[in-house]
PDB file with one MODEL, atoms N, CA, C and O in Angstrom:
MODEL        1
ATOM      1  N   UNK A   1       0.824  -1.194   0.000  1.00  0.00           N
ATOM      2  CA  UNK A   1       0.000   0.000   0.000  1.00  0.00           C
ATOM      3  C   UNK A   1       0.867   1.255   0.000  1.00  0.00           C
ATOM      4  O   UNK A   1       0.677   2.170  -0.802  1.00  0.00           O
ATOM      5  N   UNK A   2       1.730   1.267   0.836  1.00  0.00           N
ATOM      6  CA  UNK A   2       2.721   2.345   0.893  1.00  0.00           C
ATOM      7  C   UNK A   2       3.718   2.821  -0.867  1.00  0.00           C
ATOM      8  O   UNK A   2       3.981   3.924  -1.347  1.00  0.00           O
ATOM      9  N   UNK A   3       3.921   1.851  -1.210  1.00  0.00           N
ATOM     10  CA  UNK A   3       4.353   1.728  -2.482  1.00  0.00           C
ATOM     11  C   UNK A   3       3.327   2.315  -3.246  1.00  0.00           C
ATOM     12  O   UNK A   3       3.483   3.439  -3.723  1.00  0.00           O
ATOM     13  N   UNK A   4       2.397   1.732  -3.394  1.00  0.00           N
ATOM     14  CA  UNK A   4       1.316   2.084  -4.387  1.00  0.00           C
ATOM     15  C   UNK A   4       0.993   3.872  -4.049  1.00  0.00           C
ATOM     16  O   UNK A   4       0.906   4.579  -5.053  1.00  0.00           O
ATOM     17  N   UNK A   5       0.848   4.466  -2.853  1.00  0.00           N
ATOM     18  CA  UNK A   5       0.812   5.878  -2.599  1.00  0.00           C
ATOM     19  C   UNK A   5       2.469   6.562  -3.207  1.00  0.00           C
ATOM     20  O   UNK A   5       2.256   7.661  -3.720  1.00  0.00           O
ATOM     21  N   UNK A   6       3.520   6.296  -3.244  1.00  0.00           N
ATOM     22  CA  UNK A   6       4.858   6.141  -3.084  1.00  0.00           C
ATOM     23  C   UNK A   6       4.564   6.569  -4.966  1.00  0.00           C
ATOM     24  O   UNK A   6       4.720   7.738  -5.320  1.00  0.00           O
ATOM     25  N   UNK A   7       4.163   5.528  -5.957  1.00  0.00           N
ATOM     26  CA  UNK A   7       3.874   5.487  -6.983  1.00  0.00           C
ATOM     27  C   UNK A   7       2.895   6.750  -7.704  1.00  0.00           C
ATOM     28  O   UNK A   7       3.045   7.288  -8.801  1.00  0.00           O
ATOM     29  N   UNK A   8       2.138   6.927  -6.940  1.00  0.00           N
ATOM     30  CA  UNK A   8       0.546   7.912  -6.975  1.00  0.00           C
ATOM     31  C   UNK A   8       1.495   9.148  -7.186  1.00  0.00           C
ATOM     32  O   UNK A   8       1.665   9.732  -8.256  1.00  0.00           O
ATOM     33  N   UNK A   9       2.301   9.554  -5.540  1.00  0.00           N
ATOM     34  CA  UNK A   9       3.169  10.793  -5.756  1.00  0.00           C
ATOM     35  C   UNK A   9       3.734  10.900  -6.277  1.00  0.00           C
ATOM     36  O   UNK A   9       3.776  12.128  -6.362  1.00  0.00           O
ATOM     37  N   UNK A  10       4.764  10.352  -7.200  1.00  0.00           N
ATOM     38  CA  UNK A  10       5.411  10.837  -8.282  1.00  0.00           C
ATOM     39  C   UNK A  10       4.715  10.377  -9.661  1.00  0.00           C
ATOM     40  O   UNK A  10       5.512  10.513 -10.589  1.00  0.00           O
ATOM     41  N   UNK A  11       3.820  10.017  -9.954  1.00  0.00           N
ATOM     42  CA  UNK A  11       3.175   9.951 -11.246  1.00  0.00           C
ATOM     43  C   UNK A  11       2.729  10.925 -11.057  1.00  0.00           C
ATOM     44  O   UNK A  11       3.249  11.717 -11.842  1.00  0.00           O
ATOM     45  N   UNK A  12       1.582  11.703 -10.067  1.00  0.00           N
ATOM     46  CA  UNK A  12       0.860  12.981 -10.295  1.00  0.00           C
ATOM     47  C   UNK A  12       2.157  13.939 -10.159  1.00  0.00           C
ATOM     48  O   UNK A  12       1.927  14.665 -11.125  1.00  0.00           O
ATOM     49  N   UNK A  13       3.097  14.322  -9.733  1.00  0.00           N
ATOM     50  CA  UNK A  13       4.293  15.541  -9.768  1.00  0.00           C
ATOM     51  C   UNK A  13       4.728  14.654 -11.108  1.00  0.00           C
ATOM     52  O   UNK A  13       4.495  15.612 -11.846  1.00  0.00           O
ATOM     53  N   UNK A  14       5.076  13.834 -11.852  1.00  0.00           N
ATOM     54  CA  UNK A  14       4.986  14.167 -13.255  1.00  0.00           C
ATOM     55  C   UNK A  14       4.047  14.244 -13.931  1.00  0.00           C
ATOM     56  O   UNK A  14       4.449  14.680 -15.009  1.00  0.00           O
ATOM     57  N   UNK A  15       3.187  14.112 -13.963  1.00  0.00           N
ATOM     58  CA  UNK A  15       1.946  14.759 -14.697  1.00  0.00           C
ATOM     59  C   UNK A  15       1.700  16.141 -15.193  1.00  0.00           C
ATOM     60  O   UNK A  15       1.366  16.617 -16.278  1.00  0.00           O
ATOM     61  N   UNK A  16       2.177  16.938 -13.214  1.00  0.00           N
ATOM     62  CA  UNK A  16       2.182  18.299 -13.631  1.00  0.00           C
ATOM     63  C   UNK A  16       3.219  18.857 -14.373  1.00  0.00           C
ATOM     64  O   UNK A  16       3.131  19.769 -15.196  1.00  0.00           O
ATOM     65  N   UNK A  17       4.409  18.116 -13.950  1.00  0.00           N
ATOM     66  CA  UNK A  17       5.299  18.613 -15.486  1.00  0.00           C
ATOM     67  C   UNK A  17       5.347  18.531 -16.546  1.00  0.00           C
ATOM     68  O   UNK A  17       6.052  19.100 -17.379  1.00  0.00           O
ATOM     69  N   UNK A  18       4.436  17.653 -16.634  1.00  0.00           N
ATOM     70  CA  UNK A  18       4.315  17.153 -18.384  1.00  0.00           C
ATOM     71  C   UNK A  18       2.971  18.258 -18.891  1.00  0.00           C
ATOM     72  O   UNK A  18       2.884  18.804 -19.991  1.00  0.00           O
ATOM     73  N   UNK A  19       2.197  18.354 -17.970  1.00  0.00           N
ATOM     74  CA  UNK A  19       0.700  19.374 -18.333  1.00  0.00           C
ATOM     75  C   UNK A  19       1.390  20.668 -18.024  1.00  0.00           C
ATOM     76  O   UNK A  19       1.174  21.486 -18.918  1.00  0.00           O
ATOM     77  N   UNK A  20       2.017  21.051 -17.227  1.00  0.00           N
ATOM     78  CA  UNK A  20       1.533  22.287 -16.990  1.00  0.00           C
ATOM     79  C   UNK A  20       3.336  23.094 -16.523  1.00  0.00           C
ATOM     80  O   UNK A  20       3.579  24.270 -16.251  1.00  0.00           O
ATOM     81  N   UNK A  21       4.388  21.787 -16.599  1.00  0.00           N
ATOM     82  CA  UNK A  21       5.484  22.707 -16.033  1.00  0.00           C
ATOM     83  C   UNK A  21       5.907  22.747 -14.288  1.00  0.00           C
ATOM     84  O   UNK A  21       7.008  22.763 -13.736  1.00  0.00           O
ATOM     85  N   UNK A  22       4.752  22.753 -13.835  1.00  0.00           N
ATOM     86  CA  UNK A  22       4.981  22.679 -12.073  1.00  0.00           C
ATOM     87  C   UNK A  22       4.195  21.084 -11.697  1.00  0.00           C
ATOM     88  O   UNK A  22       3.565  20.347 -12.456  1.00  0.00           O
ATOM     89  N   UNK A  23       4.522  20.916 -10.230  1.00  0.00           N
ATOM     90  CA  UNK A  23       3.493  19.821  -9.534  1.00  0.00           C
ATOM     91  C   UNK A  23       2.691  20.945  -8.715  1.00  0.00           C
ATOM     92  O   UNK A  23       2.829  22.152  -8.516  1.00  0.00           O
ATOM     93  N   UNK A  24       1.868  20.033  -8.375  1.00  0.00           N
ATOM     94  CA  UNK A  24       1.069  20.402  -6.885  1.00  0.00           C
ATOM     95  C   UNK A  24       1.605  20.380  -5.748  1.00  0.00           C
ATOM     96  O   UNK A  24       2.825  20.517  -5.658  1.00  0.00           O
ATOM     97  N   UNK A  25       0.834  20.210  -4.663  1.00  0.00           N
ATOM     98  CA  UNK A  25       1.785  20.183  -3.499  1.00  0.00           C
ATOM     99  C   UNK A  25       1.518  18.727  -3.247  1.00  0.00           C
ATOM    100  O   UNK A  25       0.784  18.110  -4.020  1.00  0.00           O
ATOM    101  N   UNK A  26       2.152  18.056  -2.060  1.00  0.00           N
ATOM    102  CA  UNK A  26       1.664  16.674  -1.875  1.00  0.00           C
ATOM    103  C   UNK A  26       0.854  16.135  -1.924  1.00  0.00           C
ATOM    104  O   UNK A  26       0.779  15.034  -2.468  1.00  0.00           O
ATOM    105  N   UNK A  27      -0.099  16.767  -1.331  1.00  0.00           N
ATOM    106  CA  UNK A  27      -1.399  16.021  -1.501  1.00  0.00           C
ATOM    107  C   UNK A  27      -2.271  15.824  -2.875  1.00  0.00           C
ATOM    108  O   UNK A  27      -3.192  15.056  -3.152  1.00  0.00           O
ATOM    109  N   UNK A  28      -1.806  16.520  -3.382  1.00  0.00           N
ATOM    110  CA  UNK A  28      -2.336  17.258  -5.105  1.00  0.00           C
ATOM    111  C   UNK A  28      -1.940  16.321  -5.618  1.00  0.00           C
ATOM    112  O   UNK A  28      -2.710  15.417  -5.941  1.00  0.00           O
ATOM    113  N   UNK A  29      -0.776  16.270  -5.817  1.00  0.00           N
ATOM    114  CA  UNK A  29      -0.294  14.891  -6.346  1.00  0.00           C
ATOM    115  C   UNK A  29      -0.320  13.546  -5.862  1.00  0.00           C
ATOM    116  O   UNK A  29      -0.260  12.656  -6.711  1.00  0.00           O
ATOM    117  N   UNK A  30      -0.399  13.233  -4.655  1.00  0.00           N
ATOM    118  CA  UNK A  30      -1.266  12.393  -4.745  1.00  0.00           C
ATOM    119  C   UNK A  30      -2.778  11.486  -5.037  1.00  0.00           C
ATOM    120  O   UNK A  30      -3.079  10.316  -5.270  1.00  0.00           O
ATOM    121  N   UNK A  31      -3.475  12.776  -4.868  1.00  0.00           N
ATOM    122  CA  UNK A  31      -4.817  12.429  -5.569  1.00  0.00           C
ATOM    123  C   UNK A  31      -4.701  12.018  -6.928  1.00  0.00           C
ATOM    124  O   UNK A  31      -5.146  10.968  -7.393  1.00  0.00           O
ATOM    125  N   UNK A  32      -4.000  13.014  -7.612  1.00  0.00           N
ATOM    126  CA  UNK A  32      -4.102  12.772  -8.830  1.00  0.00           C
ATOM    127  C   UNK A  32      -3.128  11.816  -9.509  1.00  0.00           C
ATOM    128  O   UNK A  32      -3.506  11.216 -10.515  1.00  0.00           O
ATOM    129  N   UNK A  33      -1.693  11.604  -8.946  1.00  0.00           N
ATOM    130  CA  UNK A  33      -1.096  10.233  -9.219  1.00  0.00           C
ATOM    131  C   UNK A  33      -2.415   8.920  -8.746  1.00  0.00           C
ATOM    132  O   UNK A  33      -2.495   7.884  -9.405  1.00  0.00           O
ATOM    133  N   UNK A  34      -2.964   9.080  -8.040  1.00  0.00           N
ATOM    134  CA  UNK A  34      -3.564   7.338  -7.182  1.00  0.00           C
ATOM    135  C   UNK A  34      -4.947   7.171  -8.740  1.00  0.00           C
ATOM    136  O   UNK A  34      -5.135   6.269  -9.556  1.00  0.00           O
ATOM    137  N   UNK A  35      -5.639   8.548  -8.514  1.00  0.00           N
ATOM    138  CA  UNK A  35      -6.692   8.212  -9.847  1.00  0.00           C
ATOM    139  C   UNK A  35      -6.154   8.365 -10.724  1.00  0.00           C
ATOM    140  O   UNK A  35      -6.377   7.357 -11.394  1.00  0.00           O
ATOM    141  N   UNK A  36      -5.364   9.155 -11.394  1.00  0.00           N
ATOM    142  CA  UNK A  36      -4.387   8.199 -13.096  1.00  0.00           C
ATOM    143  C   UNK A  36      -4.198   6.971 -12.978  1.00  0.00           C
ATOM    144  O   UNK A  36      -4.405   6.125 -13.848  1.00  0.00           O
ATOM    145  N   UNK A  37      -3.754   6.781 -11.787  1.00  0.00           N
ATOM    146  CA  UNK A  37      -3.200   4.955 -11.898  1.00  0.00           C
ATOM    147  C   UNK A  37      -4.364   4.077 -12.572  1.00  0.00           C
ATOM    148  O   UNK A  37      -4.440   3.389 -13.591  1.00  0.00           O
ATOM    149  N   UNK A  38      -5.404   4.489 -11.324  1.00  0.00           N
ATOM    150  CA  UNK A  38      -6.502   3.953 -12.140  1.00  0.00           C
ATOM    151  C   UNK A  38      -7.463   3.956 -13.362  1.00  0.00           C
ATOM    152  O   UNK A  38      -8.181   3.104 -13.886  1.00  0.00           O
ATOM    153  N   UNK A  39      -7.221   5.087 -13.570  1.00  0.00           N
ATOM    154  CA  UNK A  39      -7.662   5.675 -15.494  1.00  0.00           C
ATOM    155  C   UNK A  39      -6.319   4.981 -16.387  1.00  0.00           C
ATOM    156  O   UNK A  39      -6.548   4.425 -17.461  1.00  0.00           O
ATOM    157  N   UNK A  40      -5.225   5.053 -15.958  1.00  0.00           N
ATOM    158  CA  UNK A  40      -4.316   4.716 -16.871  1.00  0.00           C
ATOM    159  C   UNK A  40      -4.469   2.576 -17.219  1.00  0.00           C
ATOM    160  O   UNK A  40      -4.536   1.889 -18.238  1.00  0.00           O
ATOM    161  N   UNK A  41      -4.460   2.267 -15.644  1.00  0.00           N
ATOM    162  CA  UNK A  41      -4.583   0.723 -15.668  1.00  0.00           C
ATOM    163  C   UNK A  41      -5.931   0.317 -16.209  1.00  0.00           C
ATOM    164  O   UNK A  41      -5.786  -0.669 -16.931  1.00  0.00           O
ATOM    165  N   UNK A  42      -7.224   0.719 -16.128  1.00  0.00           N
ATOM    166  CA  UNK A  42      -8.326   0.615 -16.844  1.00  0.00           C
ATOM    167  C   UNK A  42      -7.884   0.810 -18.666  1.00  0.00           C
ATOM    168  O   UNK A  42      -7.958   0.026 -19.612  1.00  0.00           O
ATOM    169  N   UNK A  43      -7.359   2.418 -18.533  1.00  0.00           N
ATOM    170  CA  UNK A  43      -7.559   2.297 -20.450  1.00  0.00           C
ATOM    171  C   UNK A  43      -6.953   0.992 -20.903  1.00  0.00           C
ATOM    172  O   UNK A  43      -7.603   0.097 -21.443  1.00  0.00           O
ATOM    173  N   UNK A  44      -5.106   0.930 -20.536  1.00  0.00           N
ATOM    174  CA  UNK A  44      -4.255   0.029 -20.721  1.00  0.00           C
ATOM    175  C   UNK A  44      -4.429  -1.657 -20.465  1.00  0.00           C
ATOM    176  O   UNK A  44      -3.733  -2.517 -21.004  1.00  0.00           O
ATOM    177  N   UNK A  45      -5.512  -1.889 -19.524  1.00  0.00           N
ATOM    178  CA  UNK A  45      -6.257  -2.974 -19.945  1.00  0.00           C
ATOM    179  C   UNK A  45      -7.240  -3.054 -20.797  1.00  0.00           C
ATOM    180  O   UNK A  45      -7.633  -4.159 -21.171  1.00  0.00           O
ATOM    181  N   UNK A  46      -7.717  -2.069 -21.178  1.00  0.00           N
ATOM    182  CA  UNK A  46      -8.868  -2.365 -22.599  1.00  0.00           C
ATOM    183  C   UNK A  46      -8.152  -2.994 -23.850  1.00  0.00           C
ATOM    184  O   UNK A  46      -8.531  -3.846 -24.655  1.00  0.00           O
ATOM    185  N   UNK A  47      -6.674  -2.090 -23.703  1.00  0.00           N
ATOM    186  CA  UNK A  47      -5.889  -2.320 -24.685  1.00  0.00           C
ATOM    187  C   UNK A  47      -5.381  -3.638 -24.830  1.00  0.00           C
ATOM    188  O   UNK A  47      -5.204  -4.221 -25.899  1.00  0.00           O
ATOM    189  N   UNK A  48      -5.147  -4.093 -23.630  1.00  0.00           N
ATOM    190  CA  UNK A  48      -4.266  -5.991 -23.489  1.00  0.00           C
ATOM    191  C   UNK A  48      -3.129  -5.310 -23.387  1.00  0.00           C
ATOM    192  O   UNK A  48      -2.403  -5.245 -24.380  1.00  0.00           O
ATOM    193  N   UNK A  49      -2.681  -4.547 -21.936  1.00  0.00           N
ATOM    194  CA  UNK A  49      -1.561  -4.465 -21.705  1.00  0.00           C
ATOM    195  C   UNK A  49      -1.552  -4.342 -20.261  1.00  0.00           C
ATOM    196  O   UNK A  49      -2.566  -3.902 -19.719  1.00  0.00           O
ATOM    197  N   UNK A  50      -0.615  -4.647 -19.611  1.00  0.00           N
ATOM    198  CA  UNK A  50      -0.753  -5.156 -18.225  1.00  0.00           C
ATOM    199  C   UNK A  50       0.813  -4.299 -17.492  1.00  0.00           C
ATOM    200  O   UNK A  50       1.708  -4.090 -18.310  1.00  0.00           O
ATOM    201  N   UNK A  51       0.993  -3.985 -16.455  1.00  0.00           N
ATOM    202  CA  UNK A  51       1.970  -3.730 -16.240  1.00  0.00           C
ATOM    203  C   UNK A  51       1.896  -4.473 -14.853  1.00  0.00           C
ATOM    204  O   UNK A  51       0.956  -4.447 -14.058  1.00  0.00           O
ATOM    205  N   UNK A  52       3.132  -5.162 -14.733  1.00  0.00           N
ATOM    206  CA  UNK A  52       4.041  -6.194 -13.776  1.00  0.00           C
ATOM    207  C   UNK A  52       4.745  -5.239 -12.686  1.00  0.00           C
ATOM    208  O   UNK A  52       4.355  -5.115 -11.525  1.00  0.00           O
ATOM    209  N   UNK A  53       5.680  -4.689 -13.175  1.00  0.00           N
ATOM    210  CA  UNK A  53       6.499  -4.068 -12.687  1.00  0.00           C
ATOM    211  C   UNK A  53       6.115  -2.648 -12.375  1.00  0.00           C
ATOM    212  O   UNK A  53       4.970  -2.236 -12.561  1.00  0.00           O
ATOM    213  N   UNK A  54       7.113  -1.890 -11.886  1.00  0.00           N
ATOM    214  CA  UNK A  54       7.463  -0.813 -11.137  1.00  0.00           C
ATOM    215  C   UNK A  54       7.335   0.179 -12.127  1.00  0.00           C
ATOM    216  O   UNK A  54       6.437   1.020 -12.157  1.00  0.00           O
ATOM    217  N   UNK A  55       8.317   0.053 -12.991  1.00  0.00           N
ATOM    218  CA  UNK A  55       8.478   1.253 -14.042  1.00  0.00           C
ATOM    219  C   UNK A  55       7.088   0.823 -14.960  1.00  0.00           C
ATOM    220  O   UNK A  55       6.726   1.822 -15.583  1.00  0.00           O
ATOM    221  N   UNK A  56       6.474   0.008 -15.150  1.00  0.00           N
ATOM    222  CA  UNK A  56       5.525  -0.397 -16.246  1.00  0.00           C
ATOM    223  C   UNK A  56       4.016   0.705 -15.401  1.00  0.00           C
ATOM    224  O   UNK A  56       3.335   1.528 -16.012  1.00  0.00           O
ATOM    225  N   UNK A  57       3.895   0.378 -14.070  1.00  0.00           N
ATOM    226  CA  UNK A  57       3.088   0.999 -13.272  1.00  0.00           C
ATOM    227  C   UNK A  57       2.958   2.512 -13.390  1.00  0.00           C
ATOM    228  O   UNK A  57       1.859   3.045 -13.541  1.00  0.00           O
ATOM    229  N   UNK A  58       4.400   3.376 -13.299  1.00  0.00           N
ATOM    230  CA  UNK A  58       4.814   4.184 -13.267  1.00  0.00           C
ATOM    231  C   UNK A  58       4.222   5.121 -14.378  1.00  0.00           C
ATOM    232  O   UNK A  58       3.781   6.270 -14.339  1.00  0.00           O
ATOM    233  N   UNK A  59       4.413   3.983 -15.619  1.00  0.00           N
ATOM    234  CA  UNK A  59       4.195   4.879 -16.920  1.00  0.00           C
ATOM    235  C   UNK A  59       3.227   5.062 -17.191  1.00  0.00           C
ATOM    236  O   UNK A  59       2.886   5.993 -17.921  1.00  0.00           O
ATOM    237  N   UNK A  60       2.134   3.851 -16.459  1.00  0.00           N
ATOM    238  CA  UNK A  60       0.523   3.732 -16.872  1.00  0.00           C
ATOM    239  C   UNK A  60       0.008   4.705 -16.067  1.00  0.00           C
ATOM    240  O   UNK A  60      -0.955   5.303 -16.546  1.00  0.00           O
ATOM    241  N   UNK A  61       0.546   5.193 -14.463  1.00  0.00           N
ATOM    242  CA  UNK A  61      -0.126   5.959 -13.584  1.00  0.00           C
ATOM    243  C   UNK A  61       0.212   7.354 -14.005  1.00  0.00           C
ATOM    244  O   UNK A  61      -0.499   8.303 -13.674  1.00  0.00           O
ATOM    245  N   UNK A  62       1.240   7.482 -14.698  1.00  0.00           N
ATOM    246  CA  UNK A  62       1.578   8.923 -15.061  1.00  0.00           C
ATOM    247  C   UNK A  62       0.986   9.197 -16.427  1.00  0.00           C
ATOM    248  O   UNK A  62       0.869  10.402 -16.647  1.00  0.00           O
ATOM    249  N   UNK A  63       0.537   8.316 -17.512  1.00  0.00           N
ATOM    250  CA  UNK A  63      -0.446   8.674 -18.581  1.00  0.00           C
ATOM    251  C   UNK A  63      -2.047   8.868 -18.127  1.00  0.00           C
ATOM    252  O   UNK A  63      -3.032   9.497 -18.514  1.00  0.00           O
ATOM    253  N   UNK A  64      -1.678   7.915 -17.044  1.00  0.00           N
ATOM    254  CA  UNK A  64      -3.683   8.380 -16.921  1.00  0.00           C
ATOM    255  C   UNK A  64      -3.582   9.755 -15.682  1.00  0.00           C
ATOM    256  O   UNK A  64      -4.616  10.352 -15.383  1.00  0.00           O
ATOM    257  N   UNK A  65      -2.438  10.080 -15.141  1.00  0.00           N
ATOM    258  CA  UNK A  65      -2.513  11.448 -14.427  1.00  0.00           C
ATOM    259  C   UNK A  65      -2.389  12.732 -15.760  1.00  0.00           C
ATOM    260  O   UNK A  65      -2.810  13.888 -15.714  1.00  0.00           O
ATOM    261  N   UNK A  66      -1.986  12.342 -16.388  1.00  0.00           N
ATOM    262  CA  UNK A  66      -1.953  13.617 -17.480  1.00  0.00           C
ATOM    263  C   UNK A  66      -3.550  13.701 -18.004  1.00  0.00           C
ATOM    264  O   UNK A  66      -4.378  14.606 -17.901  1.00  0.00           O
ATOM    265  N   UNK A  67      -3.621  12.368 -18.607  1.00  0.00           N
ATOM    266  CA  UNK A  67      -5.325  12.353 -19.437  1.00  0.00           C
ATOM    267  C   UNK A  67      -6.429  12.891 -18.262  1.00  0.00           C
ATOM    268  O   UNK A  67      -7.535  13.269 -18.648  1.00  0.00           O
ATOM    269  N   UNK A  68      -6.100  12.914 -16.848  1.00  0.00           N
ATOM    270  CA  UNK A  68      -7.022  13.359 -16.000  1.00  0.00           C
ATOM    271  C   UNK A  68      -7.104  14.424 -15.669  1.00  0.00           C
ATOM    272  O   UNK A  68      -8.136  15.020 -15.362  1.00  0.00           O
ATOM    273  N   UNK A  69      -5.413  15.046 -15.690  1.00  0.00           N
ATOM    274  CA  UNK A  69      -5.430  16.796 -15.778  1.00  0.00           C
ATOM    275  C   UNK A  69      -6.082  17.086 -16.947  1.00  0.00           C
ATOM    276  O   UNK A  69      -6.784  18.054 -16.654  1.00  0.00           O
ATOM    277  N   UNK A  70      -6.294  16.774 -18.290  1.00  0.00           N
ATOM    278  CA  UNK A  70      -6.608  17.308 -19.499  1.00  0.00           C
ATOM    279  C   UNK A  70      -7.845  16.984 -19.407  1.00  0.00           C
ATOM    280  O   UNK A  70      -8.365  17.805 -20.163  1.00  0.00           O
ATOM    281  N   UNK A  71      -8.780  16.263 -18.941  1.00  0.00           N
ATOM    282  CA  UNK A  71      -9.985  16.205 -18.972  1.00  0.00           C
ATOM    283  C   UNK A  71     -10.575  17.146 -17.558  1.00  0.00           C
ATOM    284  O   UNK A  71     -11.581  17.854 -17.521  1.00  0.00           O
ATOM    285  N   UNK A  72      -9.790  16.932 -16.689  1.00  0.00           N
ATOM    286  CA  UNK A  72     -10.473  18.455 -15.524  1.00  0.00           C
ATOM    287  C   UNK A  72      -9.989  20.127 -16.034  1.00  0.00           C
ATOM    288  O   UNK A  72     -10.444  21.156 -15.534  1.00  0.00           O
ATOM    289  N   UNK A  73      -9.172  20.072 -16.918  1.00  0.00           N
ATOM    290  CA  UNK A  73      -8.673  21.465 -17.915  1.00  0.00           C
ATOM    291  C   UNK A  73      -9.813  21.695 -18.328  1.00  0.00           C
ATOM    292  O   UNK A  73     -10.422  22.709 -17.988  1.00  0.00           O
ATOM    293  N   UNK A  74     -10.453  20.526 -19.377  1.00  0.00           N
ATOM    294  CA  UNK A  74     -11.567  20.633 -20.240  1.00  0.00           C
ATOM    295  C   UNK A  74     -12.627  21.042 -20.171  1.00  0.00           C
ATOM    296  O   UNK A  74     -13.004  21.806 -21.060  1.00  0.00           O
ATOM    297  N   UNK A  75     -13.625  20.647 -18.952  1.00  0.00           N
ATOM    298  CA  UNK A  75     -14.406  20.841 -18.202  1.00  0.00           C
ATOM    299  C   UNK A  75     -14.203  22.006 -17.670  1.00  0.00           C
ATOM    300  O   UNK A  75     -15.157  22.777 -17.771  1.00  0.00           O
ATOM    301  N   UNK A  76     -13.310  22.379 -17.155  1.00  0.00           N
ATOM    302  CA  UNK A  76     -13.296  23.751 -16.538  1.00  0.00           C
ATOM    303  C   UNK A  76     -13.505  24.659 -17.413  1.00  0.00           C
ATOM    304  O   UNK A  76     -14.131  25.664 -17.078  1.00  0.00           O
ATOM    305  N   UNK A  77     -12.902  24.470 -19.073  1.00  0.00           N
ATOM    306  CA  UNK A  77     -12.833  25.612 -19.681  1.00  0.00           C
ATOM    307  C   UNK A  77     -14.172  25.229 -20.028  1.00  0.00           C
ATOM    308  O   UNK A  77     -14.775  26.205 -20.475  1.00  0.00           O
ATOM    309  N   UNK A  78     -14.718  24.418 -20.003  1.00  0.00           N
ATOM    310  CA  UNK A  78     -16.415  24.595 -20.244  1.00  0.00           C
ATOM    311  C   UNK A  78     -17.035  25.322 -19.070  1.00  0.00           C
ATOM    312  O   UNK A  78     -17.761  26.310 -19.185  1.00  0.00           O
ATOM    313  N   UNK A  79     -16.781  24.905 -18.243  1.00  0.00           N
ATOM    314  CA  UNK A  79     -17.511  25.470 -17.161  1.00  0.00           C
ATOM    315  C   UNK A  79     -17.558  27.002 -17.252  1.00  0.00           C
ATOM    316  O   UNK A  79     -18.724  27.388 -17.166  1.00  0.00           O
ATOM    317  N   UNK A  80     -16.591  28.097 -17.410  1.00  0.00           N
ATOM    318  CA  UNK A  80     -15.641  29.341 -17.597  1.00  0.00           C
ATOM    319  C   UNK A  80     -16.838  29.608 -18.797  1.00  0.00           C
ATOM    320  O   UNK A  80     -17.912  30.164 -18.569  1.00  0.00           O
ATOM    321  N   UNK A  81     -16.437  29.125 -20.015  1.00  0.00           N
ATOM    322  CA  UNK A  81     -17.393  29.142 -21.051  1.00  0.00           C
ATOM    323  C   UNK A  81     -18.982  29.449 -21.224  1.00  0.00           C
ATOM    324  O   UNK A  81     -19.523  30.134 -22.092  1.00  0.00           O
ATOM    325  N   UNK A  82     -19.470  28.860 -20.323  1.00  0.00           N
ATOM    326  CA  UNK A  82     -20.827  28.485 -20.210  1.00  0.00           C
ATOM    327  C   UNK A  82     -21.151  29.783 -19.071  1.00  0.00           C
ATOM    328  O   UNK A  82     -22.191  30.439 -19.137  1.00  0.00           O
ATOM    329  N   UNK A  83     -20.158  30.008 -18.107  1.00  0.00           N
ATOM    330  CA  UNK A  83     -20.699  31.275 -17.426  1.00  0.00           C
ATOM    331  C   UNK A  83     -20.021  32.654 -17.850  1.00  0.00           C
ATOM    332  O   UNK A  83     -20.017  33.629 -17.099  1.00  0.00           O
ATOM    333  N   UNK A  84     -19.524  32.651 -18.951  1.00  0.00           N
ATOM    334  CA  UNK A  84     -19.369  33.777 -19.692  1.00  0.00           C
ATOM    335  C   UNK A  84     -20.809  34.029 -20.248  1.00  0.00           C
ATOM    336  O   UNK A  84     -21.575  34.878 -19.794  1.00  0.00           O
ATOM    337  N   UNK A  85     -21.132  33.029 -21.483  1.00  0.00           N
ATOM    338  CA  UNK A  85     -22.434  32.875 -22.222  1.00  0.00           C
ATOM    339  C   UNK A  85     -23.536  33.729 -21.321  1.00  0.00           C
ATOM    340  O   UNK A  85     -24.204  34.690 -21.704  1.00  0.00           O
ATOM    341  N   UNK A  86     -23.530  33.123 -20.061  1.00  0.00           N
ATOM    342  CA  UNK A  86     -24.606  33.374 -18.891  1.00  0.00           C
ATOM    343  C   UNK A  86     -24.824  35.056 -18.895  1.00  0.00           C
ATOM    344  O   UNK A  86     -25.723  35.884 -19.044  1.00  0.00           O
ATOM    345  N   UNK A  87     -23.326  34.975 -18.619  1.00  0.00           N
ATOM    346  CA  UNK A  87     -22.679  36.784 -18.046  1.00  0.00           C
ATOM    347  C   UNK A  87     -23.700  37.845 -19.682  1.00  0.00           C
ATOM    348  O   UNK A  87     -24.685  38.575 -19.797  1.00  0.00           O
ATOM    349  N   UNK A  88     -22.788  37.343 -20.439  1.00  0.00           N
ATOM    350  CA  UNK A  88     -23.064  38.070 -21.592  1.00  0.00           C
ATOM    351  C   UNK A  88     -24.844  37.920 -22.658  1.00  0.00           C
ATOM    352  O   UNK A  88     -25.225  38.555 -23.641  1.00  0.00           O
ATOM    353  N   UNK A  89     -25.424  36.951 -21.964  1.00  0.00           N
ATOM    354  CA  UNK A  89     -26.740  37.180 -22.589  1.00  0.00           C
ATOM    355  C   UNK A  89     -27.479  38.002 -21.248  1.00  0.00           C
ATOM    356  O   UNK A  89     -28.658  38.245 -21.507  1.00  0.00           O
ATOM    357  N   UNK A  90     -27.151  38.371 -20.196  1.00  0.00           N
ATOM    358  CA  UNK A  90     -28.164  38.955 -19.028  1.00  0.00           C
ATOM    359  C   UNK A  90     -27.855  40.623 -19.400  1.00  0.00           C
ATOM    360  O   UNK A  90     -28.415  41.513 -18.760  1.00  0.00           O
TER     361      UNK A  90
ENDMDL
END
């Protein structure tokens, strides 16, 4: 278990370097390393690919921490979007 959190924190602090240049603070990255892991090990099993190891884990938890920053980016800029629209038809 410790490992697997151990894993979470540095997949989400690379995530943010890969999205955005900075990490979060600890906890930030951990949330978001632990759910990539699991967006990344879900997609990557749809695919028929499995990761064993350490570094295999690593790579799957840090692709699904990026695809999860880019989909809460997304949403937000909808969200932003949609209450502009709001702003500007009242």
């Amino acid at each position: 278990m410790l490992w697997f959190l151990i894993i979470g924190i540095i997949a989400g602090w690379l995530a943010g370097k890969i999205d955005k240049g900075g990490g979060f603070n600890l906890i930030g990255d951990l949330v978001v390393g632990v759910a990539g892991s699991f967006i990344g090990g879900y997609l990557f099993g749809i695919l028929g690919f499995s990761d064993h190891e350490t570094i295999g884990g690593m790579i799957t938890a840090t692709i699904g921490a990026v695809l999860l920053l880019w989909i809460i980016r997304y949403l937000y800029f909808l969200m932003i979007l949609h209450l502009y629209n709001m702003i500007e038809q009242s």
